[in-house]
N, C-alpha and C positions, 0 to 999 in steps of 0.2 A: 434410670433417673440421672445416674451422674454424666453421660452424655447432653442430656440440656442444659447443665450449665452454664457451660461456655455463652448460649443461644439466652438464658434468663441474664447472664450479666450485660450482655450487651442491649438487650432490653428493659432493664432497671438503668442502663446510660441514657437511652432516647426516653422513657419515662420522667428522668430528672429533670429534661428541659420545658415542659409547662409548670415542672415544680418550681423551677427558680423564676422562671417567669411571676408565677403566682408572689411569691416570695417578693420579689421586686416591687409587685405592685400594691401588695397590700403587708407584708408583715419583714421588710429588710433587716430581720437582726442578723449581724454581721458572725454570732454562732452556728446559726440556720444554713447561711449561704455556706458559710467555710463546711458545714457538713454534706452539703450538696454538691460540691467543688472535690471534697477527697471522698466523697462514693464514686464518683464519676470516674477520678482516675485509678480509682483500686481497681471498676470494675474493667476497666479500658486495660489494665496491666494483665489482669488474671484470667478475664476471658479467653485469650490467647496463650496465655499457658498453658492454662487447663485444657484446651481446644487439643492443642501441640499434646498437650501428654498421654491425651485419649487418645490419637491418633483421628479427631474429625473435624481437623481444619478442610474446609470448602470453601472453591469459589463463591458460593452467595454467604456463606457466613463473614469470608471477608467483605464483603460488599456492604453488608448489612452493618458490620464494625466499623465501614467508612462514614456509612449513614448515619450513624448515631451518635456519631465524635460529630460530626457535618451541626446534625441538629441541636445537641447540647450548646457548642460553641457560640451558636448563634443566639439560642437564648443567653448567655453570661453575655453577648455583644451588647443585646438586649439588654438586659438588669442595668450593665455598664450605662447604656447611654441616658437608660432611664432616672438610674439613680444620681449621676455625676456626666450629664449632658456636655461641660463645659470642657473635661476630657479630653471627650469623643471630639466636639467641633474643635479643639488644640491640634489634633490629629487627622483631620479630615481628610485633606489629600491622601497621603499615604494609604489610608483607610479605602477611599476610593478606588485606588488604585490597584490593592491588594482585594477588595470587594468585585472590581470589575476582571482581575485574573481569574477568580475561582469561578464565576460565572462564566470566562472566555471556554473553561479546562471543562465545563459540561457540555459545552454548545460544542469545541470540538469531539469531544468523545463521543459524543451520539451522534454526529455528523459522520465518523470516524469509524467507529467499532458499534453504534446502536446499543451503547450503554452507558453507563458511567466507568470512569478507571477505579482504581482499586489497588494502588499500587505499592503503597507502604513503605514509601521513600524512607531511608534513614532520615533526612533534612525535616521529612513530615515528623517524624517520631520525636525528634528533637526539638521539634516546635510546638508538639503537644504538650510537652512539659514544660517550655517556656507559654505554651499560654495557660497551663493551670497556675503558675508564679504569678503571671503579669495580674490572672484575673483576681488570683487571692491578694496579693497586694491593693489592686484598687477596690476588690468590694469588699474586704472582710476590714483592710485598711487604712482604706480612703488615702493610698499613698500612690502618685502620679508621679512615677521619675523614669529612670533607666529602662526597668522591664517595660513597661509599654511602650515603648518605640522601637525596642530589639524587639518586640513580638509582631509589631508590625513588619518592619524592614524583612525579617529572616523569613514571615507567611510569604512575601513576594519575593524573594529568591527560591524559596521552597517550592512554590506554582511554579515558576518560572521552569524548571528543572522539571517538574512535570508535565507543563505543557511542551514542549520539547522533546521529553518522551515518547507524549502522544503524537507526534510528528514521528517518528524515527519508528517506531513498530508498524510490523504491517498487520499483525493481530491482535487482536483483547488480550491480556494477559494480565494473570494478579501477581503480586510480591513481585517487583522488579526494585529491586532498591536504590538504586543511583541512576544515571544519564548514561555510565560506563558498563553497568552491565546492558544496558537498552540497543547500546551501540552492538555489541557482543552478541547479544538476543538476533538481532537484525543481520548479521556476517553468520548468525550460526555455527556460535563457536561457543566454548564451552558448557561447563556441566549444565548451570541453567536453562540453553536453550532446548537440552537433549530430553530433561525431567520436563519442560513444561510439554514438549512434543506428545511425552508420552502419555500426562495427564488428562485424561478426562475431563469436559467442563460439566457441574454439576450444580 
């Protein structure tokens, strides 16, 4: 039992995202969202622990852990524009911007490798936490300052960095965390490119 874990947290994340949806559109109390907002990132934190400590982290689990940070975010995009539209349009470019990278990082990847990437940038990680701030600040507190625009700017450096990646590999590979191991991965040279050779994709 305790190996699905990992596999139900990450599936109570992508479940969360028609719950806030719903939420947004018929019942916004700003206690509801804020408990939908820290189930998400508990479950985003400990999925991957717990994964780690069983020893059954996979490539489709992580895959599937991209998909459902992927999905949830989108609905909080959602909630966001629905509930505080004026926001969103303050922000639109940028948003654009940062909306048309993440769509550019699919079309290359399946163009690419015939999947999606998977790669669990540092830059990603440190922007999932700026956007559970950015989002609880504007839904739980109807406050539009500082974090929403550092959450913007830093998603489009963060792609950035990954589309870029996806250029420089010549194969699919998960957990590559920066540009600089990518580079490395590609020269085949150290430990990461030696463990992922040997890894199995599963």
């Amino acid at each position: 039992m305790a190996k699905h874990i990992p596999l139900l947290l990450t599936l109570l994340r992508a479940g969360l995202a028609p719950v806030l949806v719903l939420l947004a559109l018929f019942h916004p109390a700003p206690w509801a969202i804020a408990g939908c907002l820290i189930l998400a990132v508990i479950s985003d934190y400990f999925d991957g622990v717990i994964a780690r400590r069983l020893n059954i982290v996979t490539d489709n689990l992580r895959r599937l852990d991209s998909i459902a940070d992927s999905l949830f975010y989108l609905a909080a995009l959602f909630a966001a524009w629905w509930l505080y539209p004026d926001v969103i349009y303050g922000h639109l470019r940028p948003l654009a911007v940062l909306i048309g990278l993440e769509l550019l990082r699919y079309v290359v990847d399946f163009a690419r490798f015939g999947r999606e990437a998977s790669y669990h940038l540092w830059s990603a990680k440190l922007w999932g936490v700026m956007l559970f701030l950015g989002f609880f600040a504007l839904l739980v507190f109807a406050e539009d300052g500082l974090w929403v625009s550092l959450v913007i700017y830093w998603g489009i450096l963060s792609d950035l960095e990954g589309l870029a990646i996806s250029f420089v590999l010549r194969e699919w590979r998960t957990d590559v965390p920066t540009l600089a191991h990518a580079l490395r991965l590609r020269r085949g040279v150290g430990p990461e490119s030696r463990r992922s050779a040997q890894r199995p994709l599963r």
